[in-house]
C-alpha positions as CSV (number, residue, x, y, z in Angstrom):
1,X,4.9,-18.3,-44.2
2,X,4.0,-20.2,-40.9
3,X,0.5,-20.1,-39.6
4,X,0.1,-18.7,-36.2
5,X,-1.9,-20.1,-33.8
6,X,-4.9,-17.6,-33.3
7,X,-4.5,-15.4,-30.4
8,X,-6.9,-15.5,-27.3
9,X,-7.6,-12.0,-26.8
10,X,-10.1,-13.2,-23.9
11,X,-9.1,-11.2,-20.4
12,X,-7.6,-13.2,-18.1
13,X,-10.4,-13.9,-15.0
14,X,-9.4,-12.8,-11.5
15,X,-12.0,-14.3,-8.9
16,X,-12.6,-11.6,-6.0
17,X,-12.0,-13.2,-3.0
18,X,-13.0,-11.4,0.8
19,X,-15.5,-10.4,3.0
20,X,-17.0,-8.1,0.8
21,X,-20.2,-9.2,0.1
22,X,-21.1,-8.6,3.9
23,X,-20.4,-4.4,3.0
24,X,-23.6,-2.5,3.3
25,X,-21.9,-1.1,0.1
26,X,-21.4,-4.3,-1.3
27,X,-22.9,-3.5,-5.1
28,X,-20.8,-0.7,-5.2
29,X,-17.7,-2.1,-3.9
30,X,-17.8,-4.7,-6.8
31,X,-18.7,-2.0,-9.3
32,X,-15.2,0.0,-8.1
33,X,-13.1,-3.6,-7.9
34,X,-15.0,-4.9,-11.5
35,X,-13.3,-1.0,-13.4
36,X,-9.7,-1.7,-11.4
37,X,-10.1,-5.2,-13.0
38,X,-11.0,-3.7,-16.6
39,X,-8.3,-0.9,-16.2
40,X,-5.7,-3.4,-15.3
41,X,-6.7,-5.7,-18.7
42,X,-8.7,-8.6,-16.4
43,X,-11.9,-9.8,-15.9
44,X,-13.6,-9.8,-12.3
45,X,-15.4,-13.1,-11.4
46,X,-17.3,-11.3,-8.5
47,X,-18.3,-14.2,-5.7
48,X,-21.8,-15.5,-5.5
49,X,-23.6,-13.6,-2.3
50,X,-27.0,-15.4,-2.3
51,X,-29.1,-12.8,-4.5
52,X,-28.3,-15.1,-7.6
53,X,-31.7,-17.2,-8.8
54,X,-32.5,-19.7,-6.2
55,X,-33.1,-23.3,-6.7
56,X,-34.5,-25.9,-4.7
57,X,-31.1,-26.3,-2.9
58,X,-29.9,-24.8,0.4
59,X,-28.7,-21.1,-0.2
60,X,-25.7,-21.8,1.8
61,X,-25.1,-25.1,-0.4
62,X,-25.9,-22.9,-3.6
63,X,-23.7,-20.2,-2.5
64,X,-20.8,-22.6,-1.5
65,X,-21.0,-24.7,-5.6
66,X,-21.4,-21.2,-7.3
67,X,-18.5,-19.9,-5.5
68,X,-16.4,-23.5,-6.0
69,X,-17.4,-22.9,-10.1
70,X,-16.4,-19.5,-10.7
71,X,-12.9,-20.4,-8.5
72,X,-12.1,-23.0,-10.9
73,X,-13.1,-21.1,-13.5
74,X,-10.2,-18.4,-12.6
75,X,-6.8,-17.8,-14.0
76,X,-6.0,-15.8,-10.6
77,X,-7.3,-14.7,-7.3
78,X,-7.4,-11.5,-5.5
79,X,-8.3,-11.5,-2.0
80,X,-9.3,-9.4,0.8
81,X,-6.9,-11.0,3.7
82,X,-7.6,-7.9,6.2
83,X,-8.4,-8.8,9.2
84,X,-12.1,-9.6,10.0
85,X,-14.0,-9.9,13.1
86,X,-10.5,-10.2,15.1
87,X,-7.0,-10.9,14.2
88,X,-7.1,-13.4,11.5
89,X,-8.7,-13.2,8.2
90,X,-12.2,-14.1,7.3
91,X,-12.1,-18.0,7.1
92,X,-14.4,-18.3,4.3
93,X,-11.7,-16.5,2.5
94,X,-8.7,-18.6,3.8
95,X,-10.1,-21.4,2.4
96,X,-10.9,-19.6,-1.1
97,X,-6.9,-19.5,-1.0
98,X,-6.2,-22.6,0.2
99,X,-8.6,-24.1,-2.6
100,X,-7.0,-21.5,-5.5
101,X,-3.5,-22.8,-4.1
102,X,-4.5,-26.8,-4.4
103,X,-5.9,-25.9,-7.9
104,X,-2.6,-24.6,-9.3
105,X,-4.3,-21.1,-9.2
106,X,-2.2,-17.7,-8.3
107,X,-2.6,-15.7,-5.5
108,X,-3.0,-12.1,-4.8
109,X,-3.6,-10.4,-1.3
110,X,-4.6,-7.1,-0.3
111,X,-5.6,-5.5,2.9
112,X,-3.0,-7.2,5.2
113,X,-1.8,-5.1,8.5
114,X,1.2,-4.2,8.2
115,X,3.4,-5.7,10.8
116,X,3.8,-9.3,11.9
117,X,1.1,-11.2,12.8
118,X,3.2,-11.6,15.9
119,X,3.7,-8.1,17.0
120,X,-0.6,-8.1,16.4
121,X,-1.2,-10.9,18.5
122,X,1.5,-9.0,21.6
123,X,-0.5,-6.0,20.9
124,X,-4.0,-7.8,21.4
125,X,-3.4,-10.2,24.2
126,X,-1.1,-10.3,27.1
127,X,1.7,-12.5,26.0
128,X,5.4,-13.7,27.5
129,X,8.5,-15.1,25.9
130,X,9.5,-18.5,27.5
131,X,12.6,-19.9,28.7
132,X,13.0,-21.3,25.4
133,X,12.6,-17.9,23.7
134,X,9.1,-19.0,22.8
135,X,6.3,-15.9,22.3
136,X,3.1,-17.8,23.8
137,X,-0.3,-16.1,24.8
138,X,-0.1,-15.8,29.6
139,X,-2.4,-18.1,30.8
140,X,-3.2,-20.6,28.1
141,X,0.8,-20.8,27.1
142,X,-0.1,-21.7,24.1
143,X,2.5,-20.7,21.6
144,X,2.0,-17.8,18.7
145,X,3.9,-18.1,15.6
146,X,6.2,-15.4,15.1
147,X,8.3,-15.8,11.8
148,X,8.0,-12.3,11.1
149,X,5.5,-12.4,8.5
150,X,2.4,-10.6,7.8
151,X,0.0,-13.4,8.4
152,X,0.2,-17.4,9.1
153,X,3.2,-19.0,7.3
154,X,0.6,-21.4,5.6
155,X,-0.7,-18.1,3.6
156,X,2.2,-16.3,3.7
157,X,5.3,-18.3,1.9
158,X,1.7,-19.5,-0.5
159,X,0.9,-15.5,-1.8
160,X,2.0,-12.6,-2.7
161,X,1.2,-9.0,-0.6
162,X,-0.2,-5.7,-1.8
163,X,-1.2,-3.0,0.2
164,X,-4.5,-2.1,-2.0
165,X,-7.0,-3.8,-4.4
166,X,-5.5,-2.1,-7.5
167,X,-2.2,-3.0,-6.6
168,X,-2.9,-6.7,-5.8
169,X,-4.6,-6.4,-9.3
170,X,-1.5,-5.3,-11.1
171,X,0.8,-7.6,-9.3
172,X,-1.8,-10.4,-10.9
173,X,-1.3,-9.1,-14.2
174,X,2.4,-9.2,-13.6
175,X,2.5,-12.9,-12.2
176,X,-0.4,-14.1,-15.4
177,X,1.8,-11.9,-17.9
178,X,2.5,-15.2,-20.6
179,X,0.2,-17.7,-18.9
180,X,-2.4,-18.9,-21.3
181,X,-6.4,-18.6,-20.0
182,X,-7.4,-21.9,-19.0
C-alpha cells in the first residue's frame, strides 16, 4: 500500500484588504467578514490598524511591515475596491493588490460600481469625445480610459469581480480550490 503524504487540513488564509479599518464599526465589520471567511472554509488575516502593541518604531512604519507580513503570509486576497473618497479606490488598497499580484498571490474584489469606470468619470466631470473619438475630461483634455471595464485596466485584466464580501470570498475558494497553503 502507498503512503500518502499527510494532508494539510490548515484553512487556506485570505488577507482582508480595504478601507475598513477607517469604519467607526471597524471591530465589528471584521467580526462579520472573519465568520464569512470561516463559513466559506478560509481563514481571515484581518490588516494591522495601529491598535496592535507598539514598539519603538513609527506607527505608520509598524502598520505598513505588519501589513507587508501578513500579505505575504496569504494564500489569497479579498479586497474592498469601492470607491473611496472619490472615484477611484482607496490607494492604500491598490497597492495591497498590486503587491498580492507581484507576489504570485490571487485576487478577489468586492464593492466595485457597477458600470465602467468611464461612464463614472462622464457622470462626475464634464467630459467631451475628441476628433479622434477620444473621451478626455473639458478643460484639462486630458484623456480618461474607457475600455469598458469596471475599474483601471491595470486592476481590472489583474482580478476577479464580485458584487459582495461573501461572494468575493467564495469566488477565492473557487480559484484556491487544489492550490496547496504556502
Amino acid at each position: 500500500m502507498d503512503k500518502q503524504p499527510p494532508r494539510n487540513t490548515a484553512r487556506l488564509r485570505i488577507y482582508l484588504a480595504g478601507p475598513d479599518v477607517f469604519r467607526p464599526d471597524a471591530k465589528e465589520h471584521f467580526v462579520r467578514l472573519s465568520a464569512a471567511c470561516d463559513a466559506a472554509g478560509l481563514a481571515a488575516l484581518l490588516p494591522a490598524d495601529g491598535n496592535e502593541e507598539l514598539s519603538s518604531e513609527a506607527p505608520e512604519k509598524q502598520i505598513y511591515e505588519a501589513n507587508m507580513q501578513r500579505l505575504r503570509g496569504a494564500d489569497g486576497v479579498v479586497a474592498n475596491l469601492a470607491s473611496f473618497r472619490g472615484m477611484e479606490p482607496d490607494s492604500g488598497t491598490v497597492f495591497e493588490v498590486g503587491a498580492a499580484i507581484a507576489l504570485g498571490i490571487p485576487v478577489v474584489a468586492y464593492g466595485v460600481p457597477e458600470g465602467s469606470y468611464a461612464d463614472r468619470v462622464r457622470a462626475a466631470l464634464p467630459c467631451e469625445v475628441d476628433a479622434n473619438g477620444v473621451l478626455r475630461e473639458a478643460g484639462t483634455s486630458i484623456a480618461v480610459e474607457d475600455f469598458g471595464q469596471q475599474l483601471n485596466l491595470m486592476l481590472a485584466c489583474s482580478i476577479h469581480i464580485e458584487a459582495t464580501p461573501e461572494a468575493a470570498l467564495k469566488k477565492m475558494a473557487e480559484v484556491l480550490a487544489g492550490v496547496r497553503p504556502r
